[in-house]
C-alpha positions in Angstrom: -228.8 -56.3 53.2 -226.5 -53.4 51.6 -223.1 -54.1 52.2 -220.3 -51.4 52.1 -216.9 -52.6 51.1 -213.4 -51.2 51.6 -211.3 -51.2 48.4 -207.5 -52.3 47.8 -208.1 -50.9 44.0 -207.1 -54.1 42.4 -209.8 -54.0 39.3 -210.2 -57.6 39.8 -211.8 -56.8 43.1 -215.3 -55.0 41.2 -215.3 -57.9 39.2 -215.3 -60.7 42.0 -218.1 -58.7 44.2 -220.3 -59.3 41.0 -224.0 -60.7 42.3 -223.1 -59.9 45.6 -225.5 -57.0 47.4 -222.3 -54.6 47.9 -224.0 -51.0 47.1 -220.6 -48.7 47.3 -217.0 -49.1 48.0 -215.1 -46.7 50.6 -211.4 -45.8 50.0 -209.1 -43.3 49.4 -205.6 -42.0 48.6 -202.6 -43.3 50.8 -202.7 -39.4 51.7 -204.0 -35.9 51.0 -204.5 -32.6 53.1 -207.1 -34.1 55.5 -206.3 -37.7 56.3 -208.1 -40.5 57.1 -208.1 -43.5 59.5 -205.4 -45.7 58.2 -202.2 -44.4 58.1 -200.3 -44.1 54.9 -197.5 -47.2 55.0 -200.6 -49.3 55.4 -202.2 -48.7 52.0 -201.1 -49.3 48.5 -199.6 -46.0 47.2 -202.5 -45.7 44.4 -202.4 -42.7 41.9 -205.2 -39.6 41.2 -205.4 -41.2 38.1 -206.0 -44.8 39.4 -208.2 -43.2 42.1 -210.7 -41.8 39.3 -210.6 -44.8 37.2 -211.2 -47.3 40.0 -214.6 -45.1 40.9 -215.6 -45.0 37.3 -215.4 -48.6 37.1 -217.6 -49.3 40.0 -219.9 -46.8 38.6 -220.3 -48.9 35.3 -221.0 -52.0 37.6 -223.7 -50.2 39.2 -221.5 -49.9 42.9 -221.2 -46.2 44.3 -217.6 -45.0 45.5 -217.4 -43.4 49.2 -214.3 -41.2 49.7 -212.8 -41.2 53.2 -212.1 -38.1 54.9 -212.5 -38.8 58.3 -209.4 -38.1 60.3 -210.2 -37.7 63.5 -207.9 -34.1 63.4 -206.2 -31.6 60.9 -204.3 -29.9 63.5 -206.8 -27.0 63.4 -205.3 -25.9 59.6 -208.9 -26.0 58.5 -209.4 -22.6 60.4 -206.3 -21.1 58.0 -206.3 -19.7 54.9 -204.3 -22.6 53.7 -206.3 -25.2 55.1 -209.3 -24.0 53.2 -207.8 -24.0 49.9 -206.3 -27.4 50.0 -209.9 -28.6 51.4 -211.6 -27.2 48.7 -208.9 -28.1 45.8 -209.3 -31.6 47.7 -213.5 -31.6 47.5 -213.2 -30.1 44.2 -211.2 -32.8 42.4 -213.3 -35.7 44.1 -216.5 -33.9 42.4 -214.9 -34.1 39.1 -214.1 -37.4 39.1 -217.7 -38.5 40.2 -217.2 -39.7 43.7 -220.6 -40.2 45.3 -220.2 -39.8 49.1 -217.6 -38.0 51.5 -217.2 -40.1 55.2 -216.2 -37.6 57.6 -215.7 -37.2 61.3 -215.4 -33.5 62.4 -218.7 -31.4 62.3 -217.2 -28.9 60.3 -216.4 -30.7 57.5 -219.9 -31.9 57.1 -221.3 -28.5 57.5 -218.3 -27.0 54.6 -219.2 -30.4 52.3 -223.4 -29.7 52.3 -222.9 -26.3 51.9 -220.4 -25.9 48.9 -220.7 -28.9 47.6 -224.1 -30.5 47.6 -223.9 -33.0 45.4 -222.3 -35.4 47.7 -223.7 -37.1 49.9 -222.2 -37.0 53.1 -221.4 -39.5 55.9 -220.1 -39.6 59.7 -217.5 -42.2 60.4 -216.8 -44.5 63.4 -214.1 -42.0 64.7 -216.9 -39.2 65.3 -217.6 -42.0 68.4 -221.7 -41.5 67.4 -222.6 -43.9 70.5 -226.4 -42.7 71.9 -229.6 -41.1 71.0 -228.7 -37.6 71.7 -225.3 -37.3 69.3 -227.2 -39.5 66.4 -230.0 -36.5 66.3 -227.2 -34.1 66.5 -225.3 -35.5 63.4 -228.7 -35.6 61.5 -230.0 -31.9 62.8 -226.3 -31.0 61.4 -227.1 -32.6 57.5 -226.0 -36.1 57.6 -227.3 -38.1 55.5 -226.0 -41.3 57.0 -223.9 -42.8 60.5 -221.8 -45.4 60.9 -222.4 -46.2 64.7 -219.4 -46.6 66.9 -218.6 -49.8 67.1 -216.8 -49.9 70.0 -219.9 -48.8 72.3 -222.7 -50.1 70.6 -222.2 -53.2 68.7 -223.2 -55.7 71.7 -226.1 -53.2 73.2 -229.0 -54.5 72.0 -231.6 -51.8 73.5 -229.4 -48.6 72.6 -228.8 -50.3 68.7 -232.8 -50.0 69.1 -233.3 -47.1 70.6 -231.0 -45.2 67.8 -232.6 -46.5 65.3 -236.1 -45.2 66.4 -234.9 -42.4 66.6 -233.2 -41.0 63.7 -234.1 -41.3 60.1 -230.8 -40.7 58.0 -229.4 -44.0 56.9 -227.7 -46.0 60.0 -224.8 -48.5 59.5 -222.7 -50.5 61.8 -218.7 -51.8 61.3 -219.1 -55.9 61.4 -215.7 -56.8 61.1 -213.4 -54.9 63.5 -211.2 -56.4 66.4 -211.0 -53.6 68.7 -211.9 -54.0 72.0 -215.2 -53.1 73.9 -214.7 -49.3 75.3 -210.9 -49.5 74.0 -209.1 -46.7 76.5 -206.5 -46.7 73.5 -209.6 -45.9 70.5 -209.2 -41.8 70.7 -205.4 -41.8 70.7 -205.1 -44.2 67.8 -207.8 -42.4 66.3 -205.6 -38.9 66.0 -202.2 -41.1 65.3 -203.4 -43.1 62.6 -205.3 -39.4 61.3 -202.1 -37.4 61.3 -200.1 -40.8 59.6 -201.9 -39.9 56.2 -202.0 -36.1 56.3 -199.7 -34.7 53.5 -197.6 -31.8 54.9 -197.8 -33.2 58.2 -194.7 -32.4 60.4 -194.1 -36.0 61.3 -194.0 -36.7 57.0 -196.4 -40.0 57.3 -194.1 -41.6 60.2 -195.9 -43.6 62.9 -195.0 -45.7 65.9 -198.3 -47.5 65.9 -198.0 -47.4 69.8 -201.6 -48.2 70.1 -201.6 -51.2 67.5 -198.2 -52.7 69.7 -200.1 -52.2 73.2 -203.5 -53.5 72.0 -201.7 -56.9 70.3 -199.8 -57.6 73.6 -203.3 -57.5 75.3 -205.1 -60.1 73.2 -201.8 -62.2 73.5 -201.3 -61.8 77.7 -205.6 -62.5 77.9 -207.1 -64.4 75.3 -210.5 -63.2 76.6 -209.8 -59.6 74.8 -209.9 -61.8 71.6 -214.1 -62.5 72.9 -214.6 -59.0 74.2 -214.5 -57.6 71.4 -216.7 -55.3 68.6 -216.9 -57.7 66.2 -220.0 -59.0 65.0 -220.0 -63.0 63.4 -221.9 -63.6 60.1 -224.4 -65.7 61.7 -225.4 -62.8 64.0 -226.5 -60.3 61.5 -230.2 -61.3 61.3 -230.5 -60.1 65.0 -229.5 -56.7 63.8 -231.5 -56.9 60.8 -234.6 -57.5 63.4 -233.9 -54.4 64.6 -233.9 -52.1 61.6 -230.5 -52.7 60.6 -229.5 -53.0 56.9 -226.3 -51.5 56.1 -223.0 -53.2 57.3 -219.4 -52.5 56.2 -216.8 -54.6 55.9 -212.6 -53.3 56.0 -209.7 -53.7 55.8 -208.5 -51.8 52.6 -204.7 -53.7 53.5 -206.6 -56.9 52.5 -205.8 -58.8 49.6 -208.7 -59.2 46.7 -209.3 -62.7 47.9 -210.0 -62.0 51.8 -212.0 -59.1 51.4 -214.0 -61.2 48.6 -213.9 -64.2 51.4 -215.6 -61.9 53.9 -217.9 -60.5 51.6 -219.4 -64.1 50.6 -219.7 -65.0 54.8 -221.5 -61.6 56.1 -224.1 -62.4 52.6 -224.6 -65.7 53.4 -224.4 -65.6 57.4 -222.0 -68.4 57.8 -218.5 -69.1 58.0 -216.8 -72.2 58.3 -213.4 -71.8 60.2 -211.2 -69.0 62.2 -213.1 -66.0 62.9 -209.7 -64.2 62.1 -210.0 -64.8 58.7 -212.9 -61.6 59.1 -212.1 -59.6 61.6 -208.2 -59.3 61.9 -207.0 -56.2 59.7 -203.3 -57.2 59.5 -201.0 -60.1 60.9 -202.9 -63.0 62.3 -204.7 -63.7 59.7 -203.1 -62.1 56.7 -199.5 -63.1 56.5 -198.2 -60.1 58.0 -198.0 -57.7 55.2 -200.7 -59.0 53.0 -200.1 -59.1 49.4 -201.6 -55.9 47.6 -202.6 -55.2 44.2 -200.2 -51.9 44.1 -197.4 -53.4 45.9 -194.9 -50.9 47.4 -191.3 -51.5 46.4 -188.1 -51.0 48.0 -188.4 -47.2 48.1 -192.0 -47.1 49.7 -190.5 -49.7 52.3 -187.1 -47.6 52.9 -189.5 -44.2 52.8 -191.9 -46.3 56.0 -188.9 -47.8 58.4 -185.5 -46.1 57.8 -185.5 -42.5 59.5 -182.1 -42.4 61.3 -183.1 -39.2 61.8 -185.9 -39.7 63.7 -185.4 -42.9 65.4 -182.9 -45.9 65.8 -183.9 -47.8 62.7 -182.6 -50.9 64.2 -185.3 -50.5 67.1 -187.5 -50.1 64.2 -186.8 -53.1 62.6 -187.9 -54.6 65.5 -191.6 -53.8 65.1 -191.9 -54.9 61.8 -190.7 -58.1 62.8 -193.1 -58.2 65.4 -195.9 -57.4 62.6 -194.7 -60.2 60.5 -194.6 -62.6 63.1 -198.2 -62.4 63.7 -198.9 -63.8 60.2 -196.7 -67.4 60.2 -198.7 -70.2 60.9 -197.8 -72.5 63.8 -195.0 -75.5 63.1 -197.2 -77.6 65.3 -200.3 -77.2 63.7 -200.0 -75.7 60.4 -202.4 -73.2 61.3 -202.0 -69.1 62.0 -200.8 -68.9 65.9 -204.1 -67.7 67.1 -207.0 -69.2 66.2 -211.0 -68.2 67.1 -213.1 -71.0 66.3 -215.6 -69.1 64.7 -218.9 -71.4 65.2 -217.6 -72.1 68.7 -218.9 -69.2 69.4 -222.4 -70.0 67.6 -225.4 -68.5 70.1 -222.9 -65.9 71.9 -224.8 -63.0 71.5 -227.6 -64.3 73.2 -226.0 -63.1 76.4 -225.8 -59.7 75.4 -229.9 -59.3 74.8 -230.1 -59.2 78.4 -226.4 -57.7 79.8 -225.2 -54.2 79.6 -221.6 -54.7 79.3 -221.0 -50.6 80.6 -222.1 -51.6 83.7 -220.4 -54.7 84.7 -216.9 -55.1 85.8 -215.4 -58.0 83.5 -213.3 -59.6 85.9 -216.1 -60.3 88.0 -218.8 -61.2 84.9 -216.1 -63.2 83.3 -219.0 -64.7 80.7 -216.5 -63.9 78.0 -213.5 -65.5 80.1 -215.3 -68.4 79.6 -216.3 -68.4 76.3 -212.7 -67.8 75.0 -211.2 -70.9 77.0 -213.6 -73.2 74.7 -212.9 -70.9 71.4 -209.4 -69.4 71.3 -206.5 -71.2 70.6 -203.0 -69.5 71.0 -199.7 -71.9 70.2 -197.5 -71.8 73.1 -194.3 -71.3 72.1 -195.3 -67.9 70.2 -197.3 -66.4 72.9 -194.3 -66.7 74.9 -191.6 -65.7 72.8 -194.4 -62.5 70.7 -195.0 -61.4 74.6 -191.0 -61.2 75.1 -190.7 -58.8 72.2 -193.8 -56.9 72.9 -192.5 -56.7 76.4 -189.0 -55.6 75.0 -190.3 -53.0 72.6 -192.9 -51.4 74.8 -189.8 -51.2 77.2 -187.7 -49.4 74.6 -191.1 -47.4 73.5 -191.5 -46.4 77.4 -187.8 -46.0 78.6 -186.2 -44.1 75.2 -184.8 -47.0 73.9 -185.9 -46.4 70.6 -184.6 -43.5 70.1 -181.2 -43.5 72.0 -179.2 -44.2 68.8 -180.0 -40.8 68.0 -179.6 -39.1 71.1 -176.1 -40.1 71.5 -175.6 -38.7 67.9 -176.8 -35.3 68.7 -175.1 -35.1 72.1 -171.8 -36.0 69.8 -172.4 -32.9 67.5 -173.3 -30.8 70.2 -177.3 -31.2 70.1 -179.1 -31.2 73.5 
C-alpha cells in the first residue's frame, strides 16, 4: 500500500505520518494562475516561502511533494501570450523549489509539462473524469505517468476497476475518501466553480457561491440513502482493490486539521475504523466542526476578504450560508454526537453487492439495496434535519429567485444602474 496524502502545511503533520506507508503529499497554494480543485476561502492562505519549505521538509523525511494543478479550466488564457508566461513562471518556480510531481487535468498541460519540463513527473487528476479503458490508454499514449481514476464512476465497478488496470501500465490510483455521489449530475459544474475559485486574476477575484456544495448537502439531508450511494470506499474494503492490482490510494481533505487527516491515515493502513464513517469521508461540516481548525488560520481580513462583497452580493444573504456550513459541524444536544452519523462497521460486507451489480444500469429507486442499507446505518437527529432543510430550502430559494442579490439590485436601480 502507498498512500497519497493531502497536506494542511502544519509541519507537525510530516512528523505524525512518521512509520506510516504515505509516499508523497499533494497540495498547493490557496491560488496561482491555473487553479486547482478547491477553491481559495477553503485553504489556509500558506506563503511561496512556506510552500518550498513544507516540500523540503518532506523531502528530508523521505515523502515526495505533488503540486496540484488540476483545474478543470483557465478560461482558455493558456492559448494567450499571457497565459503562457504565467504557466511557465508558475512551472518554473515549482522546479526550483524541488516539487516532484504536477497533478493536472487538461491534456494540454500534460503535453506543455513533459515537454519543457521533464523532470516532473506528471499526473491526471479526478476532474479529467478518466472512467474506462479507452480514455486511461489515451492519458498514457499522451505521457502520463500516473491516473487517479474517477471516483465517481468507478469506485464500486468491480470488472471496469479490473479491466483498467489490465490495461494500462502507468501507475493507477483511486480517491478512498470522498462523499460525492455516484454519477453526481452536479460533478462537472463544481468541477469548473471550484477551478475558477483559486485562479489569481480571475474576474470573479476568488468569490464563490458553492451552489453545488448547498444543493448536494440538502440531498444527503432530504434522502439519507445519498449518504450509502456514494464514492467512498471504507478502510476494511481496500484489500478487495488491492486483489485487483490496486496499490495507490489517496486520502483529502487539505481543510482538515493535523489530527483528522493523521486519524484517516492510521484507519485506511490498518483497514479498520471503529465509529462514524464521517470522521473519513466528510471534507467540511459534519464531521469537522464546520470550519475546521487550520494550522495557518485566516484572520479577520481573510474572513472579511471570503463573505463581505456588498458589491457583488447582499452580504446578509451571505451570512446565511456560512451559517448553514457551520451548522453542519455541532453535535446533536440529544446525543452528544455530530447530527449525522454513518455507522461505519454497519456497513461491514457492503461491497459485496457490488461484485455482481452494475450500478449504471439500474434505476435506484427500483434497486433500493442502498435504501436499505442506510435505514440500518445512518442516523440523522430530527430536529436538525428539519430546521438545516428549512434553510437549505430558503437559500436555494433566494439562490433560484434573486434573492441573494436583490440588496444590490435596488442599489443600482437607485443610482441609475439597470
Amino acid at each position: 500500500m502507498r498512500l497519497s496524502v493531502a497536506t494542511n502545511f502544519d509541519p507537525r503533520l510530516l512528523e505524525a505520518l512518521e512509520g506510516y506507508p504515505v509516499y508523497e503529499l499533494f497540495g498547493k497554494l490557496p491560488r496561482d494562475f491555473v487553479g486547482g480543485g478547491r477553491a481559495s476561502y477553503m485553504l489556509s492562505p500558506v506563503s511561496r516561502r512556506s510552500l518550498a519549505n513544507h516540500v523540503a521538509q518532506a523531502h528530508r523525511r523521505g515523502i515526495q511533494f505533488n503540486y496540484l494543478l488540476n483545474a478543470a479550466c483557465l478560461n482558455n488564457l493558456e492559448w494567450t501570450g499571457r497565459g503562457q508566461r504565467e504557466i511557465e513562471r508558475l512551472l518554473a518556480w515549482l522546479a526550483r523549489i524541488g516539487v516532484d510531481s504536477i497533478t493536472v487535468s487538461l491534456p494540454h498541460l500534460l503535453e506543455l509539462i513533459k515537454r519543457r519540463y521533464p523532470q516532473f513527473r506528471v499526473k491526471v487528476g479526478v476532474f479529467a473524469g478518466v472512467d474506462g479503458v479507452q480514455k486511461a490508454k489515451w492519458w498514457e499514449d499522451l505521457g502520463a505517468d500516473g491516473i487517479t481514476l474517477a471516483s465517481l464512476a468507478v469506485n464500486r465497478n468491480f470488472s471496469l476497476l479490473a479491466a483498467i488496470r489490465r490495461s494500462v501500465a502507468c501507475e493507477l490510483q483511486l480517491l478512498v475518501n470522498t462523499n460525492c455521489l455516484q454519477a453526481c449530475p452536479l460533478a462537472s459544474a463544481h468541477m469548473v466553480a471550484l477551478s475558477h475559485a483559486s485562479q489569481a486574476g480571475h474576474a470573479a477575484g476568488g468569490f464563490l457561491i458553492d451552489y453545488c456544495f448547498l444543493k448536494c448537502t440538502q440531498m444527503k439531508l432530504r434522502e439519507p440513502v445519498n449518504f450509502i450511494r456514494s464514492d467512498w470506499i471504507r478502510p476494511e474494503d481496500l484489500h478487495h482493490y488491492q486483489a485487483l492490482g490496486y496499490d495507490r490510494f489517496k486520502i483529502a481533505e487539505r481543510n482538515a486539521p493535523t489530527e483528522v487527516m493523521v486519524r484517516r491515515v492510521k484507519a485506511y493502513t490498518e483497514g479498520r475504523y471503529e465509529g462514524n464513517l464521517l470522521d473519513l469521508v466528510q471534507g467540511y461540516g459534519f464531521a469537522c466542526g464546520g470550519d475546521p481548525p487550520r494550522y495557518y488560520r485566516r484572520g479577520l481580513y481573510w474572513n472579511l476578504w471570503t463573505f463581505l462583497r456588498p458589491f457583488l452580493v447582499n452580504p446578509i444573504r451571505l451570512l446565511r450560508i456560512r451559517r448553514l456550513a457551520e451548522a453542519q459541524g455541532m453535535l446533536s444536544p440529544l446525543t452528544g454526537e455530530p447530527p449525522v452519523f454513518v455507522e461505519n462497521r454497519a456497513l461491514d460486507g457492503f461491497i459485496d453487492f457490488f461484485f455482481s451489480v452494475d450500478c449504471r444500469d439500474r434505476d435506484c429507486e427500483a434497486c433500493r439495496y442502498c435504501h436499505a442499507v442506510a435505514e440500518k446505518a445512518v442516523r440523522i437527529d430530527p430536529g436538525f434535519q428539519r430546521e438545516s432543510l428549512e434553510r437549505f430550502d430558503r437559500t436555494l430559494e433566494d439562490l433560484a429567485g434573486g434573492g441573494m442579490w436583490r440588496y444590490w439590485r435596488r442599489r443600482s436601480r437607485a443610482s441609475g444602474g439597470p
